[in-house]
C-alpha positions as CSV (number, residue, x, y, z in Angstrom):
1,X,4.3,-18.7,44.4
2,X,1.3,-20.2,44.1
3,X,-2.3,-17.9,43.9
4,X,-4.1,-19.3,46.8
5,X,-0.3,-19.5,49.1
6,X,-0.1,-15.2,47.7
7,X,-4.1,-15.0,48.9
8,X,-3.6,-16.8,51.8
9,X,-0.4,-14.3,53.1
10,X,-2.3,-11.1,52.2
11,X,-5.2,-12.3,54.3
12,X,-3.0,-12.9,56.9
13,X,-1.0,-9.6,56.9
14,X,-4.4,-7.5,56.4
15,X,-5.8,-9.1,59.7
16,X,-2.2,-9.0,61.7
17,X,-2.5,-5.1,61.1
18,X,-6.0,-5.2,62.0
19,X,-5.7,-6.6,65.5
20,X,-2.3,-4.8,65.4
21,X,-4.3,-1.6,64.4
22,X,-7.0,-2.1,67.3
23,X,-4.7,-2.8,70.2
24,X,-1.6,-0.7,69.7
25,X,-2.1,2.6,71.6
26,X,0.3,4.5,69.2
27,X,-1.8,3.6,66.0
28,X,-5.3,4.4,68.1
29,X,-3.6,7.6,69.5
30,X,-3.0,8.7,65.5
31,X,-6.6,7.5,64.9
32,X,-7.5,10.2,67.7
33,X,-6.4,13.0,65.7
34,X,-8.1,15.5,64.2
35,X,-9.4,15.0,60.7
36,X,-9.1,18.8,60.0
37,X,-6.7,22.0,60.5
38,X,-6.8,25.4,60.3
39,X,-3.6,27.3,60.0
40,X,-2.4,30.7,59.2
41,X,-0.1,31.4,55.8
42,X,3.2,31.8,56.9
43,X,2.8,30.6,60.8
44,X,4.5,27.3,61.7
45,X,3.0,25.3,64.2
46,X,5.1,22.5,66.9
47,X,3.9,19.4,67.7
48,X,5.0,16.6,70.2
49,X,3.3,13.8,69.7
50,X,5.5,12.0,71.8
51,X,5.1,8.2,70.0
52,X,7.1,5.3,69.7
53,X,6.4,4.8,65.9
54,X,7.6,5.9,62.1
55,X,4.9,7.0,59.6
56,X,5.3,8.1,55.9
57,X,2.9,10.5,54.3
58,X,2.1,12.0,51.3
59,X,0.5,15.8,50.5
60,X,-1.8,15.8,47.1
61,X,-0.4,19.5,46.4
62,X,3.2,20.8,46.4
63,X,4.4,24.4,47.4
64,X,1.4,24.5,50.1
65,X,2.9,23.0,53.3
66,X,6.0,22.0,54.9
67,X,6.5,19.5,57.8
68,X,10.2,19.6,59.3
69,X,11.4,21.8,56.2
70,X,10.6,19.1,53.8
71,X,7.1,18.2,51.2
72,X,5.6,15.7,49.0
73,X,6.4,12.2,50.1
74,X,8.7,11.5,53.1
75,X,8.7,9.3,57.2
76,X,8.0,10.9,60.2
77,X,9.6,9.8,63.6
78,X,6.6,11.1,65.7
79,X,8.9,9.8,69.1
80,X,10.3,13.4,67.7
81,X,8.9,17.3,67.9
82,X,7.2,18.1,64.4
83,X,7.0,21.5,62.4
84,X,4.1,22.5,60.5
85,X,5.1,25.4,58.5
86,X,1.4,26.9,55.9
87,X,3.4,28.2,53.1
88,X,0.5,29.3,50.7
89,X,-3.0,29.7,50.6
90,X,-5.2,26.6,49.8
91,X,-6.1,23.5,51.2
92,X,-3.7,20.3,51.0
93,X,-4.6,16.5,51.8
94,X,-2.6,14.6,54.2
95,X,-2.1,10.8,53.5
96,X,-0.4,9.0,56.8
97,X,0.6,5.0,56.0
98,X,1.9,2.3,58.7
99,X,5.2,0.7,57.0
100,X,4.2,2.5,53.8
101,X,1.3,0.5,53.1
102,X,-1.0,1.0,55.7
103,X,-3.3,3.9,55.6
104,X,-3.8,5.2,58.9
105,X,-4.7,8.5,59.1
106,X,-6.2,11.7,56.3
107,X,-5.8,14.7,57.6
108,X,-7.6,17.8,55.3
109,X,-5.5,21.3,55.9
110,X,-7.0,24.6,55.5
111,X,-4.0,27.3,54.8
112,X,-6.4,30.6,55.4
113,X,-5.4,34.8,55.5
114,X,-5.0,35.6,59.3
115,X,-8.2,37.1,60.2
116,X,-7.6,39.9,62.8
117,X,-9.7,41.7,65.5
118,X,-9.6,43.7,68.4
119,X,-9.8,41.8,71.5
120,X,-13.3,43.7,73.6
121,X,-13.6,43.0,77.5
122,X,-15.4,45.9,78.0
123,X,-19.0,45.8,79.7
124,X,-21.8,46.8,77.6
125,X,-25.7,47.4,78.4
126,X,-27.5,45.5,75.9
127,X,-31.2,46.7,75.0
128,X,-33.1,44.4,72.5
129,X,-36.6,45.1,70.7
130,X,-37.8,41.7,69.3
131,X,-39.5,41.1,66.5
132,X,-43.4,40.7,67.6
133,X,-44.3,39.7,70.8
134,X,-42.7,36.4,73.0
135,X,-45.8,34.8,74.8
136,X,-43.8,34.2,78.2
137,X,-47.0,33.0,80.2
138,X,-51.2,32.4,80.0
139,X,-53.8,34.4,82.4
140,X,-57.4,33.2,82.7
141,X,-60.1,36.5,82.2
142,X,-63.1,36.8,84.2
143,X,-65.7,38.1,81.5
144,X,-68.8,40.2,82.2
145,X,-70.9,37.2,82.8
146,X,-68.9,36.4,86.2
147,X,-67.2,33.0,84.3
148,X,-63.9,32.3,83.6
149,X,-62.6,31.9,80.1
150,X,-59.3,31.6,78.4
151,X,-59.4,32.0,74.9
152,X,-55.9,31.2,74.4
153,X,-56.8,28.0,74.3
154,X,-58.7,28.6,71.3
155,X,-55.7,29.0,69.3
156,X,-53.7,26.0,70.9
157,X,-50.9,29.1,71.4
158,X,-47.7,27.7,73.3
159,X,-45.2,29.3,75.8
160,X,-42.7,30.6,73.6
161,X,-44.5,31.3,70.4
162,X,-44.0,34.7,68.7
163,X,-47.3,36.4,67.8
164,X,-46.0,38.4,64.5
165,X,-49.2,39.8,62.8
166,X,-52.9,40.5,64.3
167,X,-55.7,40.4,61.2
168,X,-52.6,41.6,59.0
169,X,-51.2,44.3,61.2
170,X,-47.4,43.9,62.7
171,X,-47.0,43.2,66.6
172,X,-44.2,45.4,68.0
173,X,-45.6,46.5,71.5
174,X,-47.5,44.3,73.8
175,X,-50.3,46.8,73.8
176,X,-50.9,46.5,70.1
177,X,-52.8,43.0,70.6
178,X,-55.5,44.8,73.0
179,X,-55.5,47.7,70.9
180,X,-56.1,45.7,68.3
181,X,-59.0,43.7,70.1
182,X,-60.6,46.6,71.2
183,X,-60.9,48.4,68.4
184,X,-62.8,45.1,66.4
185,X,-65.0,44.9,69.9
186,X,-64.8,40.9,70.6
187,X,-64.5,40.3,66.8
188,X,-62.0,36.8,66.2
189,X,-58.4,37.6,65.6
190,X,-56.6,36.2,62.9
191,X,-52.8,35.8,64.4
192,X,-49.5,34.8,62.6
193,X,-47.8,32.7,64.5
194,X,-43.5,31.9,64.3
195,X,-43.1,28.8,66.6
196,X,-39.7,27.7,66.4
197,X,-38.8,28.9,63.2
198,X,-42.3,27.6,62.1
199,X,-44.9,29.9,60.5
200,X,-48.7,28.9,61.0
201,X,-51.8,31.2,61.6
202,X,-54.4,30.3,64.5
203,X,-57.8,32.2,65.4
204,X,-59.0,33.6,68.6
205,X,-62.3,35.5,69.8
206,X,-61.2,38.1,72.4
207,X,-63.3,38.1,75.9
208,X,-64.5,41.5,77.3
209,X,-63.1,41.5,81.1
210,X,-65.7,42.4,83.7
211,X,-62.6,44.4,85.6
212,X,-61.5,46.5,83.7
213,X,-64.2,46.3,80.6
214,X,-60.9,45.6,78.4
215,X,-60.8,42.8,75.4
216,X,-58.1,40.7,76.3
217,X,-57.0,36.9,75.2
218,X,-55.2,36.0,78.2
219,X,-51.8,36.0,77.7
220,X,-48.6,37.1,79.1
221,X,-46.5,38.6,76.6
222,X,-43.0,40.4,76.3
223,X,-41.3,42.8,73.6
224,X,-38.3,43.8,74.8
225,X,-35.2,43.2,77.2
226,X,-32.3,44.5,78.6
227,X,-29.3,43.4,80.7
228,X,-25.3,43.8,80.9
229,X,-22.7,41.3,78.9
230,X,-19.1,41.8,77.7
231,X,-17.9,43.1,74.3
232,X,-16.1,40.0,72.5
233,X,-14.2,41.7,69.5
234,X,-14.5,44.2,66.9
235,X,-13.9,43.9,63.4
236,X,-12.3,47.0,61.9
237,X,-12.5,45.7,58.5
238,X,-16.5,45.8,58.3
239,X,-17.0,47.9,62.0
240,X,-18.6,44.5,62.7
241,X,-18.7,43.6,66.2
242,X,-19.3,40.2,68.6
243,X,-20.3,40.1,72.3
244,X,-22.0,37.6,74.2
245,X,-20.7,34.2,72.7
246,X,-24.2,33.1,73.4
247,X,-27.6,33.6,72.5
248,X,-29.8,36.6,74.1
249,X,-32.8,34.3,75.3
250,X,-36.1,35.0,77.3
251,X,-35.6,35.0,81.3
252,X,-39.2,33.3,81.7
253,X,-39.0,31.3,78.5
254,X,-35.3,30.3,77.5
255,X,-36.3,30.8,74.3
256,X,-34.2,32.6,71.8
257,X,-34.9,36.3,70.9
258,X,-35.8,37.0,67.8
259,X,-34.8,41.0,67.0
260,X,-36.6,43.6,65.5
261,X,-33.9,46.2,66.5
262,X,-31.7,46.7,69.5
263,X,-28.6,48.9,71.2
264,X,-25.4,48.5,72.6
265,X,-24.2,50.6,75.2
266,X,-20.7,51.3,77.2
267,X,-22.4,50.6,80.8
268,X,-20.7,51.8,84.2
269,X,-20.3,48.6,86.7
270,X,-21.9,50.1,90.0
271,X,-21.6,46.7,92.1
272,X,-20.9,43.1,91.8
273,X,-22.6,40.3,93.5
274,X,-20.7,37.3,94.0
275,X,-21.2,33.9,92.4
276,X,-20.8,30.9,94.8
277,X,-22.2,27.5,94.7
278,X,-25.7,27.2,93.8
279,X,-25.8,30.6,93.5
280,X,-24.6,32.8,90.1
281,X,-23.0,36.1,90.9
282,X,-23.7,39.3,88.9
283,X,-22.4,41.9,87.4
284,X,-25.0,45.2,87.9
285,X,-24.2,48.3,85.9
286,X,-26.1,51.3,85.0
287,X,-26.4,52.6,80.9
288,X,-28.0,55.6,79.4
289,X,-29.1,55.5,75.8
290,X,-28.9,58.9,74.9
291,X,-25.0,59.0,76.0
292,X,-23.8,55.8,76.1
293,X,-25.0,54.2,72.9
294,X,-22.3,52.9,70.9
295,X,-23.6,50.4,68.2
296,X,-26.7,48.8,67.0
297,X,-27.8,44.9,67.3
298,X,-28.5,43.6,63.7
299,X,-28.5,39.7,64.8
300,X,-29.4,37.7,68.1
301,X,-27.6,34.2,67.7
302,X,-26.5,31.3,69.1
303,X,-23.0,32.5,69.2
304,X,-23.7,35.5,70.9
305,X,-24.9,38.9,69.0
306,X,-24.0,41.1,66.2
307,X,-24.2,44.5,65.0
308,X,-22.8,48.0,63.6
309,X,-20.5,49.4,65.9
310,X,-21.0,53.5,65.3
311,X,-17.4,54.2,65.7
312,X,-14.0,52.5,66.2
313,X,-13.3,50.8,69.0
314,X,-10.0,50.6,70.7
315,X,-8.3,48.6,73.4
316,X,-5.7,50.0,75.6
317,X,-4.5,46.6,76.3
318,X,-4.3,45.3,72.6
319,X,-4.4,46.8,69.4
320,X,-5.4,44.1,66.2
321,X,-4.9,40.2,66.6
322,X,-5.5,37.3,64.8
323,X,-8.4,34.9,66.1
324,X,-7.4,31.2,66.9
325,X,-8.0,27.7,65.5
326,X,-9.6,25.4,67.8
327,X,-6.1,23.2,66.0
328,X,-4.0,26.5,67.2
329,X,-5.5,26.6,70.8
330,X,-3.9,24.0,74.0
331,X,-4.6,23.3,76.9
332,X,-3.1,25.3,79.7
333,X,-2.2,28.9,80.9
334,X,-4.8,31.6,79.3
335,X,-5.9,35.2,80.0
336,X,-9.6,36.5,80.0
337,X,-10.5,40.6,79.5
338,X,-13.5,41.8,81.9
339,X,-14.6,44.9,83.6
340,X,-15.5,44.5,86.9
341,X,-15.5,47.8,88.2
342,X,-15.0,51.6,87.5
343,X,-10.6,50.8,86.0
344,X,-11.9,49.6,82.9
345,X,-10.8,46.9,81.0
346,X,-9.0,44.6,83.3
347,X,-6.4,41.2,81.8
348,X,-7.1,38.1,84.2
349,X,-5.4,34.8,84.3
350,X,-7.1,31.4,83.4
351,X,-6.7,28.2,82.4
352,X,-8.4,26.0,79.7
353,X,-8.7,22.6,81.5
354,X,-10.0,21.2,78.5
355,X,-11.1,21.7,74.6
356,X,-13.0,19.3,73.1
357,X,-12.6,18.4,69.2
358,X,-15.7,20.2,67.2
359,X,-16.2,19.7,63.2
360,X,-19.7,21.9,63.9
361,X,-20.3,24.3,65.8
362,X,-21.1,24.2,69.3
363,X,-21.2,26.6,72.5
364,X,-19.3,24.3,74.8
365,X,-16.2,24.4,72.7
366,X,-14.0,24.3,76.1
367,X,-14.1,23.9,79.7
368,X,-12.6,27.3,81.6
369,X,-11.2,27.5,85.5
370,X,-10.9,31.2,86.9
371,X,-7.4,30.9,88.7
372,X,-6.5,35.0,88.6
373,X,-6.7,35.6,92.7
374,X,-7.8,38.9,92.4
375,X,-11.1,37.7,90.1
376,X,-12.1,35.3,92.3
377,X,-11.3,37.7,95.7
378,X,-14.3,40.1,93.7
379,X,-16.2,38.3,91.9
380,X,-15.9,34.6,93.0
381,X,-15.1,33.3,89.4
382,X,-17.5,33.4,86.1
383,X,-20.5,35.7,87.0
384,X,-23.8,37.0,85.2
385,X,-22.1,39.9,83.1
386,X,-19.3,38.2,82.3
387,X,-20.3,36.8,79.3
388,X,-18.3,37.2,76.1
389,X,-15.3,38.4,77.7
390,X,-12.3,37.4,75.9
391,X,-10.1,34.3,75.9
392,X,-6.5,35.3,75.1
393,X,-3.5,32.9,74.6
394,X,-0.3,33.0,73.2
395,X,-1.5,36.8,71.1
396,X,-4.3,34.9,69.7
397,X,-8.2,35.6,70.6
398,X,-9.0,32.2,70.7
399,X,-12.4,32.4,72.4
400,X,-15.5,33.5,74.9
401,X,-16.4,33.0,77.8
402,X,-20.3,32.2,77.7
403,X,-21.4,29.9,81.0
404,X,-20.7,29.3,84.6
405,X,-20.7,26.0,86.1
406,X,-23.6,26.3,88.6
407,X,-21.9,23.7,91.3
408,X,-18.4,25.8,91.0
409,X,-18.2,29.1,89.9
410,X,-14.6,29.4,89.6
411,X,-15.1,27.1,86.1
412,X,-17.4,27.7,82.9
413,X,-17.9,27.0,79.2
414,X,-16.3,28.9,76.5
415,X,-16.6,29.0,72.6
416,X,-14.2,28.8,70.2
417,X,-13.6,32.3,68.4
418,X,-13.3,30.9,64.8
419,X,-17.0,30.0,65.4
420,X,-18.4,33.5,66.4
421,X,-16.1,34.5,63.0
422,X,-18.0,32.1,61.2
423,X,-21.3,33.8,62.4
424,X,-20.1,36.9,61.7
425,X,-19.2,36.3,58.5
426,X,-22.4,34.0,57.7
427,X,-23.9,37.4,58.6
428,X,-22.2,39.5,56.2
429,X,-22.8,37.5,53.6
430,X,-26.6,37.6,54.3
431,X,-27.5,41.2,52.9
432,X,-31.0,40.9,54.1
433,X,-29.8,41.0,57.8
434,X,-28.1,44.8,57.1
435,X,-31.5,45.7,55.7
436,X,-34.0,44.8,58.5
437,X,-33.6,47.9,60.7
């Protein structure tokens, strides 16, 4: 055959599979899929993809995983159900062809340990110190002279920045800044700012207020906080525990927290007020440090927070089980843990209406809808409090609960747990973070 009739066919077939490729809902179905899995050793996994087409695929490893009993180089009728079986440890690429030929799909395979945890669901106080002091809002000072000053300005300081040091002293009390002022009697202040992760230094000349004869700079600033969320999971294997599945951020603000040192308590639910459209519930409990204190807070992220827990914790509704994939997780029937009131640890059914595909991670990993009758009779779906209570399905802890859909209570966000595992374990491997407190 001539070289220009050969050129002319291949040019031909490559652009019949590309408009084949681009309009054939099968091959844009495949296209769809995930580029990466997660899978326990030794779990096997069904699939239905339910599509009208044969592929052939090829695994760059042997001995690592088996689809319908059978490796290395073989066709798939996807019209049929599929079994992934993780046979070893490792991580295996997945080469799907159209006719043999036709690449159409690499899928990359993580074959991991099962990592396992005790589900939480139990209410916790939560008191946090931060590290320095959150400006949360500005206040113009009348000085001796009768005229109004606000030496803020001076400095170009910003809502949310986090005064750290005064003339190379550390901030930890909001009174330590007047202290501070007075004591140097109107003398400019040298302050270390942390603005988003951003370190800078600024100066400021206190004014004496004609009220109450005090040095002040005229701002509104905050040190600690304090509230109710839900216990996610503890680790047994490091006493390592999750709760929150979302950062602990300033009311005034939103900004994130950053901690100096903090407490988790077991707190006592004395009332619940009910979330309805427009309107977020609560949870309201009461908490006493000196009895109830039952870990520390080493970390305030944006996956929730993170500490020691001082001894084990147990679950009377589950002992030990292995987190979730966001691959391992579908869409459908699912079970939340809460406490909503003086029984304890309560198991309450959900649904995951949808999950939505994530190669980084993200807080909205799934969209949640309350359907347990009882929950929404107390509480009137997600509520204040609720955060961090775990998502159960099929054994697996597959995630958190972390917001309420303002519009309609009875549905939320949730993360996925393999991402508060990843933060966990980012954590561990950080030594400084076990050293700050």
């Amino acid at each position: 055959m001539p070289k220009n009739t050969a050129k002319l066919l291949l040019f031909i077939s490559l652009s019949f599979f590309l408009v084949f490729a681009n309009y054939f809902t099968p091959i844009q179905d495949i296209a769809k899929t995930p580029s990466s899995f997660k899978f326990f050793q030794g779990e096997k996994v069904n699939y239905n993809f339910d599509i009208p087409i044969k592929v052939s695929f090829q695994a760059d490893k042997k001995g690592f995983l088996k689809i319908n009993d059978i490796e290395g180089k073989n066709v798939l009728d996807l019209k049929k159900p599929i079994t992934i079986e993780a046979v070893n440890t490792g991580t295996v690429n997945l080469d799907f062809k159209l006719f043999g030929i036709f690449p159409i799909k690499h899928i990359s395979v993580d074959i991991v340990p099962p990592t396992k945890v005790v589900p939480g669901g139990q209410a916790i106080g939560v008191k946090l110190n931060t590290r320095g002091v959150l400006v949360v809002g500005y206040s113009d000072i009348m000085g001796e002279d009768s005229k109004i000053y606000s030496p803020y300005k001076q400095g170009k300081i910003q809502i949310g920045d986090i005064i750290l040091e005064v003339n190379g002293k550390e901030i930890k009390r909001a009174e330590d800044i007047t202290n501070i002022a007075n004591k140097l009697n109107g003398k400019a202040l040298k302050l270390k700012i942390n603005r988003k992760n951003h370190i800078f230094y600024t100066s400021i000349y206190p004014v004496k207020s004609k009220e109450d004869k005090q040095y002040r700079i005229g701002l509104w600033v905050r040190d600690h906080t304090a509230g109710i969320g839900t216990l996610t999971f503890y680790y047994p294997a490091t006493k390592i525990y999750g709760a929150l599945g979302h950062a602990i951020t300033d009311v005034d603000t939103g900004h994130m927290l950053s901690v100096e040192n903090g407490e988790i308590m077991n707190s006592r639910i004395t009332s619940i007020d009910q979330g309805r459209r427009s309107r977020p519930g609560e949870l309201k409990g009461i908490f006493l440090e000196e009895v109830d204190t039952i870990g520390n807070i080493l970390k305030n992220t944006e996956f929730g927070i993170y500490g020691n827990m001082y001894k084990d914790f147990n679950n009377d509704l589950y002992g030990e089980i292995p987190i979730a994939y966001q691959s391992q997780i579908k869409e459908g029937p699912a079970k939340i843990l809460a406490t909503i009131d003086g029984t304890g640890i309560q198991e309450f059914d959900i649904e995951i209406i949808k999950k939505v595909y994530q190669e980084t991670p993200s807080s909205k990993s799934m969209i949640i809808k309350i359907v347990d009758k009882n929950l929404l009779k107390k509480t009137g779906g997600i509520i204040q409090g609720m955060s961090g209570s775990p998502i159960i399905q099929n054994g697996k802890l597959v995630g958190a609960v972390t917001h309420v859909f303002v519009n309609d209570p009875t549905k939320g966000y949730a993360v996925y747990a393999e991402w508060m595992m990843r933060e966990m374990n980012n954590l561990l491997n950080n030594k400084q973070v076990f050293t700050n407190n």
